[in-house]
Residue, then its C-alpha position, 0 to 999 in steps of 0.5 A: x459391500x465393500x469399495x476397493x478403490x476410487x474407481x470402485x467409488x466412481x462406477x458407484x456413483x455412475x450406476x446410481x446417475x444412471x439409475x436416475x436418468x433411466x428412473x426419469x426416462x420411466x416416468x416420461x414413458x409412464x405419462x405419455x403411454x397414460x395420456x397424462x399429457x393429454x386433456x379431456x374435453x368435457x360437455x361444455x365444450x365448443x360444439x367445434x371440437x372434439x369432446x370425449x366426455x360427450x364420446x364417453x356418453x355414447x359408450x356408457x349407453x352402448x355397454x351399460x343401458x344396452x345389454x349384450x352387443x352379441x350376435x343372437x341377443x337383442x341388445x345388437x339390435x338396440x344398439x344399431x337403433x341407437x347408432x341409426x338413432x343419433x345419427x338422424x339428430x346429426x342429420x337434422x343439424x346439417x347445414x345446407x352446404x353438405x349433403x347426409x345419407x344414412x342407410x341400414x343394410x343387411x348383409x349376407x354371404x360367405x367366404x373362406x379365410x386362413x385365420x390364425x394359421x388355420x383354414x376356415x369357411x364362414x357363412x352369414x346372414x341378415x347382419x347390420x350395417x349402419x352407413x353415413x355417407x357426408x359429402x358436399x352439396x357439390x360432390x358426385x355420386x362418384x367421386x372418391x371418399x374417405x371410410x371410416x370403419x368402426x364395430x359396434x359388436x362385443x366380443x361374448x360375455x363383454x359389455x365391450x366399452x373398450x372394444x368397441x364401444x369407444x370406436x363407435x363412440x368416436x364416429x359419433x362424436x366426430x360425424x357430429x363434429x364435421x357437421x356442428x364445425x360447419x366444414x363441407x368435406x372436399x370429399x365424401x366421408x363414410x362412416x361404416x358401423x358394422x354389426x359383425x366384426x367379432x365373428x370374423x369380419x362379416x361387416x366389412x366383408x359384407x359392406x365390400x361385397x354388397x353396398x355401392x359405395x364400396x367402389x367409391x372408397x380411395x381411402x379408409x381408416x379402421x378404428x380398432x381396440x385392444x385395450x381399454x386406451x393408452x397409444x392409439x397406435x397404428x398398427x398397420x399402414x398400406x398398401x403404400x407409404x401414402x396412408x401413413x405419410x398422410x397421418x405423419x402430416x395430420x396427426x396431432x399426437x402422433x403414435x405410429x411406428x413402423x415397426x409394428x407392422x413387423x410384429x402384428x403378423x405374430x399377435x394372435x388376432x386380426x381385424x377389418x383393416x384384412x377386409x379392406x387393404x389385403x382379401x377384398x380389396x387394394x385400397x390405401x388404409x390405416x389401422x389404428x387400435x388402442x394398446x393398453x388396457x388389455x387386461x380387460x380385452x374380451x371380459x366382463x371387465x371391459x367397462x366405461x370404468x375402465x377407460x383411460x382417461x385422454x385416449x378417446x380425446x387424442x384418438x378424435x383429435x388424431x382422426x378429425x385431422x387426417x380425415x381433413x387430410x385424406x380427403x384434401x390429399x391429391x392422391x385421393x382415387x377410386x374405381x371410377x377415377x382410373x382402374x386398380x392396375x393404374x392406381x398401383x403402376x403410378x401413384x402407389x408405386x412406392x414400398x411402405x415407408x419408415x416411421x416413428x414417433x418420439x414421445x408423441x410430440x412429433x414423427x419422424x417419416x421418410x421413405x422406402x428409397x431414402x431407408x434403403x440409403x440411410x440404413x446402408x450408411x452406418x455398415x459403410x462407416x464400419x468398414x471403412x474407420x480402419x483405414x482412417x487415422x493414417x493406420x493404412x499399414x496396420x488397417x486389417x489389424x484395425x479390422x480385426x480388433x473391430x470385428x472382436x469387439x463386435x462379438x464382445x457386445x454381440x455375446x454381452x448382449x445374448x448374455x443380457x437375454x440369457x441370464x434373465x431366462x435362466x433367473x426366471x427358469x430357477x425361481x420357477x423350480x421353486x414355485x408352483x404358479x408362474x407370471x407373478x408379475x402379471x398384476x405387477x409389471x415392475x415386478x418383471x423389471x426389477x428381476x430381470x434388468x439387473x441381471x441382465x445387466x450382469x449379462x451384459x457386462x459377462x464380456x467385459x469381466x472375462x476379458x477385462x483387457x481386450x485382446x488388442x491385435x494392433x500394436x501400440x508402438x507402431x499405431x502411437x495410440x494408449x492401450x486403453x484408447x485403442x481397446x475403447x476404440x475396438x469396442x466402440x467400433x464393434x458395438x457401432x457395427x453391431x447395430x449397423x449390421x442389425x440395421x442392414x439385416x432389417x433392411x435386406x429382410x424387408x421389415x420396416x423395424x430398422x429405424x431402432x438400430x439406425x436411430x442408435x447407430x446415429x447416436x453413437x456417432x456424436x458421443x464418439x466424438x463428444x467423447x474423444x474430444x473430452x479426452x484431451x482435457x480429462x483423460x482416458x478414464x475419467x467420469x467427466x469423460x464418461x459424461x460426455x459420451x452419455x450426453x449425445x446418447x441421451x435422446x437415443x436412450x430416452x426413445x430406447x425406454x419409450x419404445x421398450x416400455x410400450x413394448x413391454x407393458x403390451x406383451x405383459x398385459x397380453x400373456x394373460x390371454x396368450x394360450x396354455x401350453x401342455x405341462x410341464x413346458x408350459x410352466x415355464x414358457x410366458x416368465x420364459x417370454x417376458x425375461x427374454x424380453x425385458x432382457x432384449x430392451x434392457x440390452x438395447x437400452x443400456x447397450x450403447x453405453x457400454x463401450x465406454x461406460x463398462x469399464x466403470x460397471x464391470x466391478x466385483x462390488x457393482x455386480x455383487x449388487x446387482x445379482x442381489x437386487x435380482x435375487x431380493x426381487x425374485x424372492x420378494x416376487x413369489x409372495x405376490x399373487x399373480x391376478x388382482x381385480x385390475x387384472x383378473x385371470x381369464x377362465x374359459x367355460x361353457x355349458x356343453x350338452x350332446x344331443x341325438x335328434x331334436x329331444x333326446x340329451x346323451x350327454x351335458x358337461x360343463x367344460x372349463x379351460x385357462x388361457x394363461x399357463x396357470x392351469x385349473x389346478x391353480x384355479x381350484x386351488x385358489x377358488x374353493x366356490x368353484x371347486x365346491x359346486x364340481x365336488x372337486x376334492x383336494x385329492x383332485x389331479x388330471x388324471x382322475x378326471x375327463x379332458x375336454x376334447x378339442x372338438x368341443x371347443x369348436x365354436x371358438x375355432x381357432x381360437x381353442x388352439x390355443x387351449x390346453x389341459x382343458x377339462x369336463x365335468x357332468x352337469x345336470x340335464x333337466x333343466x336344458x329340457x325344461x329351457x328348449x322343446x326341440x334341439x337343432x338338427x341337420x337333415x338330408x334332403x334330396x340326395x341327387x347324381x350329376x349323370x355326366x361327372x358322377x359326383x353326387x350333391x347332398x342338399x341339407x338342411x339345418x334346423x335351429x330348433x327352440x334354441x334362442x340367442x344363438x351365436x353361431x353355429x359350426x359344421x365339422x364335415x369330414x369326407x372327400x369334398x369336391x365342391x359346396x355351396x358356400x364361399x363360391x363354391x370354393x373349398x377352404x383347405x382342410x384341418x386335422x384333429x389329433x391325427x383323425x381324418x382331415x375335415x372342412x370347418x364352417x362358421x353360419x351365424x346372423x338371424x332368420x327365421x328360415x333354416x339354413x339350407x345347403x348342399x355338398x358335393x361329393x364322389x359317388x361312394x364317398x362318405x360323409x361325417x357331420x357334426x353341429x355345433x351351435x354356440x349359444x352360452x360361451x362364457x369367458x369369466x375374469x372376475x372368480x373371486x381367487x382367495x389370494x385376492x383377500x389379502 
């Protein structure tokens, strides 16, 4: 590569301090989402704080000694006996200054809930509960509390140590702490230890409509996962700005921003926090999940093993703090103190506030109306520096160059997404599997920042000279001072415009743009004052442009690389599409990403710094270095131990009455957009028991249909190209005498409003450790007797007849009985689907992992 001159050389040696001023962001990045800054405590420690050694304890017992937290299996129970079990030691402990109460309940009832953009009913029955409810000696029955909220259910085929083992862990170890600490809460803290979470939030429905300690909460904290550790992050905070203003003053290592509540709504899951702040009640909350480690959400993989080493330490610090805090707090109410109406008329009259914070060292928060103020400030700037400097006379020409520079760095920025999609789109033209960098996330980077980069800068090589509106011999000012000055304006008044739009839509995310629009103030400055001593074009300039840039840019990388890493972890488990798009669609998601973050990153510089960067040697480089990436990526496999693919399987057999089979399947799904040829491909063991050939292709074989999948609906919307072969039917008849049955009852006729109601009855048969049984009933409804008798809205199959979906799950030894009803000549179809072996296998041994 050849240096054509000196100002060639300079923007070489600005790229490379650039490079390492970006490297050292990375690394800070690195350390803090990885808790490297936290220490653990071990079982030595005080019996005053918080240990997560002791915390681990409680999760190695719950996911390795006890097998199987799943509904139907007895390993659920033994872990509410654990639970209930140290719970009763903590109690013994107590002091005489709090009173303790533990409690097991069984929960049962039904309701209907939109999930995932679909419509759904789910009956329950006879789940478990475990409570602790500890207060003060002087503390009334009444009195407002705080609840602490955590599931010690797991997800199907996971020991779930992550998720959420490590909540249940926390509430152990931090009930043990409130009493060992010998602090008496002000007020009463209850800690709720649902059984059901995982089937759609039974537990907490259950808690909200059935216990008595439900009107008593004023406050409450859902302890979540997604992940094995990282952030602790709350993800959602209201229905106030108190909740999150109560964990910006306690937090110890805070991690929140409000951001995340713009993007929670688009992640494919949900959890209690809808229970407690949105369907069933108004209370005040925060929902706080663990980010990282998503590779192992929902698998066998999601072990003790596998838990980030300081993220139970900071996440029990964090939560003991605000405990202490919500239950001091003023703003503390319930039911009993003043009606739901008052509550919201007066104390929390407030919209959700703006929040972050920065490296975990501290947060910044402040509320809706000072955003509303803040936010607007930085358009204003924009609109009224043409008038400044004297110009009045040439101010709409000021305006104008302002405005083209604008689109400048508005079309630098689509660029930077653009160009890394296209690279991804062309690398996959010659490539048979997709999401290389799956396993290896600097993979992404290094192929799509710098040709992102090369799309920032597109605007700045076609028009190297701007196109200046304002004329140099009446305003006074150098051209290359008055095409700065545009550019600088125009990308200021991007991220202004960005931040009133976010302000104007109602999401709290515009604290990104505003905190880069208040930057860019200070280096403008900084920079035209280092222009009287160095020059226009000179690097010492530059630098001091950068300088008062680099707290923006440093959070810029924390938050991007959170972001990032989140999203790449995710897109194993993010769904398949049908091919051929769907080939393309998650490098399609992560180049538009890793292209959105580079742009805001490096973004800010480049009013000042392009003229330095938009060289033919720069970006000759940088194309191949994407180029070099791009090929180096094709001879990684995407999957590794530490992050295995996801196969979905389960045993499917068709039955007529209660002892005839007429048909068993085995059928087998992904859910990343690698399909099953990939699979059978690269697992010759898999392939071998289904006497699957090299010859083997879709057509030639059975697709598994939709209904099939109906015990994980919604979640099988997410699944395409899923397929069945036959499997054997005598061994399911050696394992259960009598298969389920649903029968009719007493068909009855209401004389005055002419429908008729159909009792039924569901007969689980010899079926053991069932999961969850699902009703596919298709007809003119007109009421039931699920959910008070309210009908869900109805969802439709590939164009077939609309139906209603119910969920029934939990133990009993009776059967389940209902009734529908229905117009008089009306007719019904049913279909049952009980769910007992569901397997989601993330450790099938691809031959690729061999090398």
């Amino acid at each position: 590569m050849a240096f054509g001159s000196s100002e060639d050389v300079s923007g070489v040696k600005l790229l490379v301090l650039l490079a390492v001023m970006y490297g050292l962001f990375s690394a800070l990045t690195y350390s803090v989402i990885h808790m490297k800054f936290v220490k653990p405590l071990g079982n030595d420690a005080p019996l005053d704080r918080f240990s997560e050694a002791r915390t681990v304890q409680h999760v190695r017992m719950l996911s390795q000694e006890i097998d199987g937290r799943q509904e139907g299996r007895p390993g659920l129970k033994k872990a509410a006996q654990y639970i209930k079990g140290q719970l009763e030691v903590i109690k013994e402990r107590a002091s005489s200054n709090v009173r303790i109460e533990i409690e097991e309940t069984t929960v049962s009832g039904s309701f209907n809930m939109l999930f995932l953009g679909h419509n759904i009913a789910l009956g329950y029955r006879n789940h478990t509960n475990i409570l602790m409810r500890i207060s003060s000696v002087d503390s009334k029955e009444t009195d407002p509390s705080v609840l602490v909220n955590g599931h010690f259910d797991s997800p199907l085929g996971s020991p779930g140590a992550g998720d959420c083992g490590s909540c249940v862990a926390s509430m152990l170890e931090i009930a043990r702490l409130i009493v060992d600490s010998g602090w008496a809460p002000y007020r009463p803290v209850i800690f709720l230890f649902n059984g059901a979470e995982e089937l759609f939030m039974l537990g907490s429905h259950g808690f909200m409509k059935m216990h008595k300690w439900h009107d008593t909460i004023g406050a409450f904290i859902n302890v979540e996962a997604s992940g094995t550790g990282g952030p602790d992050l709350v993800c959602q905070s209201g229905p106030s700005s108190w909740p999150s203003n109560v964990y910006a003053e306690a937090a110890i290592y805070p991690m929140a921003n409000s951001a995340a509540q713009d993007v929670f709504p688009v992640i494919p899951g949900d959890t209690d926090y809808r229970i407690f702040s949105q369907d069933y009640g108004n209370i005040p909350g925060l929902d706080i999940i663990f980010l990282l480690g998503g590779y192992f959400y929902h698998t066998s993989s999601d072990t003790v093993e596998r838990l980030l080493p300081g993220s139970i330490q900071a996440r029990g610090e964090n939560l003991f703090s605000i405990i202490k805090t919500f239950t001091n707090s003023a703003k503390l109410q319930n039911t009993y103190k003043t009606n739901s109406s008052e509550i919201t008329a007066s104390t929390f009259n407030d919209e959700r506030a703006v929040f972050f914070d920065y490296f975990s060292w501290f947060m910044i928060f402040y509320p809706r109306w000072v955003a509303k103020i803040l936010h607007s400030i930085p358009v204003f700037f924009f609109l009224v520096m043409p008038f400044t400097h004297g110009r009045t006379h040439s101010w709409s020409a000021a305006l104008c160059d302002f405005i083209k520079g604008f689109l400048f760095h508005a079309v630098g920025i689509i660029f930077a997404v653009v160009v890394p999609v296209a690279f991804s789109m062309l690398r996959l033209l010659f490539s048979s599997q997709t999401m290389n960098w799956f396993a290896h996330p600097y993979l992404a980077f290094a192929m799509f920042i710098p040709c992102a980069l090369v799309g920032l800068l597109i605007p700045r090589i076609i028009w190297r000279h701007f196109p200046l509106s304002q004329d140099i011999s009446i305003v006074k000012i150098s051209k290359e001072a008055l095409s700065d000055e545009a550019r600088f304006w125009g990308a200021f008044g991007f991220y202004a415009v960005l931040t009133l739009a976010y302000l104007v839509a109602g999401l709290s995310g515009g604290f990104v743009t505003f905190f880069v629009c208040a930057s860019l103030l200070p280096a403008w400055i900084s920079f035209c004052l280092s222009v009287k001593y160095f020059g226009q074009r000179s690097l010492r300039s530059t630098m001091f442009y950068i300088l008062p840039l680099v707290p923006c840019l440093a959070y810029s990388v924390y938050f991007g690389g959170i972001l990032a890493q989140f999203l790449i972890e995710k897109m194993g488990m993010m769904g398949s599409l049908p091919l051929p798009y769907g080939h393309y669609v998650p490098d399609v998601i992560v180049a538009a990403l890793i292209g959105i973050v580079t742009g805001w990153c490096t973004g800010p510089l480049m009013p000042i710094c392009g003229h330095w960067l938009a060289r033919s040697s720069i970006l000759q480089f940088l194309l191949h270095l994407s180029v070099f990436a791009l090929a180096l990526s094709s001879q990684f496999f995407p999957y590794t131990m530490s992050a295995p693919k996801r196969i979905v399987f389960q045993h499917t057999f068709h039955t007529a009455g209660s002892s005839q089979i007429i048909e068993s399947t085995y059928d087998f799904s992904v859910t990343d957009s690698n399909s099953l040829l990939f699979l059978f491909k690269h697992s010759p063991s898999v392939a071998k028991e289904l006497n699957i050939t090299s010859e083997f292709s879709f057509e030639s074989t059975s697709l598994s249909k939709r209904n099939d999948w109906m015990a994980i609906f919604p979640v099988s919307f997410l699944f395409s190209n899923s397929l069945k072969f036959p499997a054997k039917r005598d061994d399911i008849l050696k394992q259960y005498e009598f298969f389920p049955k649903l029968s009719v009852q007493n068909p009855s006729l209401n004389p005055e409003k002419g429908p008729r109601r159909v009792h039924l009855e569901l007969y689980l048969g010899s079926l053991e450790e069932v999961w969850v049984a699902v009703l596919n009933i298709t007809g003119p409804l007109s009421s039931w007797s699920f959910a008070d008798n309210l009908l869900p809205g109805t969802e439709t199959y590939g164009g077939g007849p609309q139906s209603y979906i119910c969920r029934l799950s939990g133990p009993s030894d009776g059967n389940w009985t209902f009734w529908l009803e229905v117009k008089f000549d009306a007719v019904l179809n049913f279909s049952l689907l009980l769910q007992r072996n569901f397997i989601l296998f993330d450790n099938v041994r691809l031959t690729a992992l061999k090398h």
